[in-house]
N, C-alpha and C positions, 0 to 999 in steps of 0.2 A: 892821578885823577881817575883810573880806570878801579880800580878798586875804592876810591870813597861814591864812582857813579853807581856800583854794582849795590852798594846799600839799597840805591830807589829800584830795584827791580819790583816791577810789580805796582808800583804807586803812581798814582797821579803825580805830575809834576809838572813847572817852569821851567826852563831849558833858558838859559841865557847866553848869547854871541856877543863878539868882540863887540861888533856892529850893533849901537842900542838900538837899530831897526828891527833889526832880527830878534823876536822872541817863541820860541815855540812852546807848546803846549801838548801832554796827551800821556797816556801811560807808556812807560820804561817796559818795554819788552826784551834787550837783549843788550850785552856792552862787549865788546870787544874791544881789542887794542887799541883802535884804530875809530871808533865810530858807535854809535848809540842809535838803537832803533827805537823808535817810539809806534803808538798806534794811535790813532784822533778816529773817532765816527770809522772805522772799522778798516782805514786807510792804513799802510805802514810809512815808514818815512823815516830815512839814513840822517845824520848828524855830523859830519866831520867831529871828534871830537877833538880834536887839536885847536879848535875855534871856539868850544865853551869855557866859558868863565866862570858859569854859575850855576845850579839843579836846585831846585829847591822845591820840596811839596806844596802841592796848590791849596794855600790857604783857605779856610774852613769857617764859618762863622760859631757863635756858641751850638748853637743846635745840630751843629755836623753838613749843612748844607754849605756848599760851593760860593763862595764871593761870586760877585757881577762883577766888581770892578776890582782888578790891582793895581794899587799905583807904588812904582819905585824908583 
């Protein structure tokens, strides 16, 4: 997992946990063995990543602007 997470460095992205509570959001900053930093509005913020299940880039409409809503 730590090398197909290191693909989204840099990228906007979904972060999904075990827990469908848990979803996070924000640019892929750093991956480690162990843990995935992101950054949201200028915040950093650690990951266990032993607890995701899923990254996926934050879907885009045709003109390249940001969805409001994802539903999955």
């Amino acid at each position: 997992m730590v090398e197909l997470a290191k693909k989204f460095i840099g990228k906007e992205c979904l972060i999904y946990a075990f827990d469908s509570d848990h979803q996070f959001d924000g640019t892929i900053k750093e991956v480690t063995d162990g843990a995935i930093l992101i950054e949201k509005a200028g915040k950093l913020e650690a990951i266990n990543l032993d607890f995701v299940i899923r990254i996926r880039e934050y879907p885009t409409k045709k003109n390249g602007k940001k969805k409001t809503a994802v539903f999955d």
